[in-house]
N, C-alpha and C positions, 0 to 999 in steps of 0.2 A: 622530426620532433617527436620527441615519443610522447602518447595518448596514456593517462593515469585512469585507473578506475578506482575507487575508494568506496568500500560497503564501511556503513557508518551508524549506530543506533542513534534515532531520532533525538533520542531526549538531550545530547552532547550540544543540540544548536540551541541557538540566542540570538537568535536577529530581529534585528529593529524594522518596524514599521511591517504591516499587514492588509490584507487585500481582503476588503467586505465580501464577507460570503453570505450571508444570513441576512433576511430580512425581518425587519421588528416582529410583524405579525405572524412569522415562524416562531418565534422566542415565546411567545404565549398560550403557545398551543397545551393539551390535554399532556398530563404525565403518560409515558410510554406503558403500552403495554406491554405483556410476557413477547419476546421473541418467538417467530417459530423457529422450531429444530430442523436446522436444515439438514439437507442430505448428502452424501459425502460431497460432492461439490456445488455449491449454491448456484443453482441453476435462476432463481429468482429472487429481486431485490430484497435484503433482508429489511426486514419491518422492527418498531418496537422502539425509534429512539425518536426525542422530542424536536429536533430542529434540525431541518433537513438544509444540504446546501444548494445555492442557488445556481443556477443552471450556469453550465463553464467553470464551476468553482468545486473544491472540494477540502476539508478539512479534519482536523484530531482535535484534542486537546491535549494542551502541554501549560502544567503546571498551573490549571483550573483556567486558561482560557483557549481561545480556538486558531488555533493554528493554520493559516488560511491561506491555499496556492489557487491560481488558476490553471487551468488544464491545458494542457500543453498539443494540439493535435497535432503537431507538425514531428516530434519525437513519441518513441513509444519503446516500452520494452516488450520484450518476445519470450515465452517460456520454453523451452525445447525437451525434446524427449531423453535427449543423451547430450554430451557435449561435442561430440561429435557430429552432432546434427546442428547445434548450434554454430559450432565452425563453416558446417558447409552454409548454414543460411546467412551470415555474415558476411561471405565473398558474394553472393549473388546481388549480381547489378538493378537489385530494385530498390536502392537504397540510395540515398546522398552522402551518407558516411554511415558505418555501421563498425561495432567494437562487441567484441564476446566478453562474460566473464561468468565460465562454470558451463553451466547448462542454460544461462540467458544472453540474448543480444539485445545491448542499445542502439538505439539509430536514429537517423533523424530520414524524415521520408520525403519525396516528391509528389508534389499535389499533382493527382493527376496519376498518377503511377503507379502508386499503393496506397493502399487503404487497409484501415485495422482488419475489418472483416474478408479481405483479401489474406491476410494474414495466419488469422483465426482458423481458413478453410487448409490450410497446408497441412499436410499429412504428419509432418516433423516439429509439427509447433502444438503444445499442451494449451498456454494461454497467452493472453497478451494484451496490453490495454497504454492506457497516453503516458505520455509525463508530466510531471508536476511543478508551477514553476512560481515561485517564492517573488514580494515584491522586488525586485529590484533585478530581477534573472536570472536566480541561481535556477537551474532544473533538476532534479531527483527522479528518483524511479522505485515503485511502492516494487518490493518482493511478499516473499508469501511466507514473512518472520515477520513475528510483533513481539516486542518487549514491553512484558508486563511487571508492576509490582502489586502484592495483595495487601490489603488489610491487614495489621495483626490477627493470628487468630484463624486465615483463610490459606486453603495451598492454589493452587493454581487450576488444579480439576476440579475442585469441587466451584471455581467461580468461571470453568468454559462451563461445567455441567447446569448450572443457575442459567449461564445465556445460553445454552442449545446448542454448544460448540463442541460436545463430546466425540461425534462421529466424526467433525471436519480437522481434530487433531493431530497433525503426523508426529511429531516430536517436542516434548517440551525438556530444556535444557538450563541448567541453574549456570545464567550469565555473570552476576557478580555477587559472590557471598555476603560481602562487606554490605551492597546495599538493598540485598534480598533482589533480584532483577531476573527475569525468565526471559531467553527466547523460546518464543513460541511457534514452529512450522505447523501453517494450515494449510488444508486444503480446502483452499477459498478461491475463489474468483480472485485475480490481481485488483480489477475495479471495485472491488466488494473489503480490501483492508482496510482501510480506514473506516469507512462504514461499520465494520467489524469492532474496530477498536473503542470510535464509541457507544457502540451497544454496551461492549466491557466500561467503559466508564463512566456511564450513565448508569453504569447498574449500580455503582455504592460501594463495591465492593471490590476496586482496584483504586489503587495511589495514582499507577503510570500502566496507560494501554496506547503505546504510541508504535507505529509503525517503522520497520526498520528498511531504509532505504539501498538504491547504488547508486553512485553521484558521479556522472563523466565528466574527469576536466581535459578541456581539448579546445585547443585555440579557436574562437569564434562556433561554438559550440553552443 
């Protein structure tokens, strides 16, 4: 049966129903402060945005409300140095199923057998962090692309350089002219996207900072 991998921009879904991540007394807290400027790879949790997610849970916003998955430990994606190397860490039998696409592998793990930070220490692997998984079961896997829209009036640098994102920029790419849309490659932490996004959209000055995912469909997956 053959395995699909499908890389897909966040903002295309519309699914019903959402999984609480936030709790009231988060929502109230002080307005964010300036971010700091992290360094080419954020090596620590980026600070500055108003409502933080609740432990297991992680979130965006899409289309002013909060887009809300539980964390998935049992799946995780892997960043790789080459794709070559992701090839070779895809055959290796530390995994319960494992699938490449590009320079990353998804996979789902054995408890007991691997662990992220087993993962993290391999010489061939860049980053790597859980999956993310939607009410009802779908799972996703955050990459290190975020599609942004600006404000009238804003380009795309001058609203990473507002949140401190200037040096974590690899590539910014004009995604759809029609409706002004950027992918954006960071070089960010994979755990750290989303967190990123809404730093960008708490700042005031993006429409859309939602994260661009890989979605494996595979029979009991």
């Amino acid at each position: 049966m053959t395995t699909k991998i499908f890389k897909f921009t966040a903002i295309l879904l519309l699914l019903a129903g959402s999984i609480s991540c936030t709790g009231k007394e988060q929502a109230s807290q002080e307005p964010p402060e300036e971010p700091t400027p992290p360094n080419v790879i954020i090596e620590e949790p980026i600070e500055g945005i108003s409502v933080e997610p609740l432990d297991g849970t992680d979130f965006y916003y899409y289309k002013e409300k909060m887009e809300c998955f539980k964390i998935s430990k049992d799946r995780m994606i892997v960043k790789c140095k080459s794709i070559g190397d992701a090839k070779a860490l895809a055959k290796q039998e530390i995994f319960s199923y494992a699938d490449m696409v590009g320079d990353y592998v998804l996979c789902i793990i054995d408890w007991g057998k691997t662990e992220l930070n087993d993962l993290l220490q391999m010489p061939e692997v860049v980053d790597a962090t859980y999956g993310l998984e939607y009410k009802g079961g779908t799972i996703q896997f955050p990459t290190d692309v975020i599609v942004v829209r600006c404000k009238e009036g804003l380009t795309p640098e001058s609203v990473l350089a507002a949140a401190g994102l200037t040096k974590s920029v690899v590539r910014i790419k004009l995604y759809s002219p029609s409706s002004n849309l950027y992918d954006i490659t960071l070089n960010v932490k994979l755990e750290d996207i989303l967190r990123t996004c809404r730093i960008l959209y708490e700042s005031g000055l993006c429409e859309v900072a939602e994260p661009d995912f890989y979605r494996l469909i595979k029979p009991n997956f």
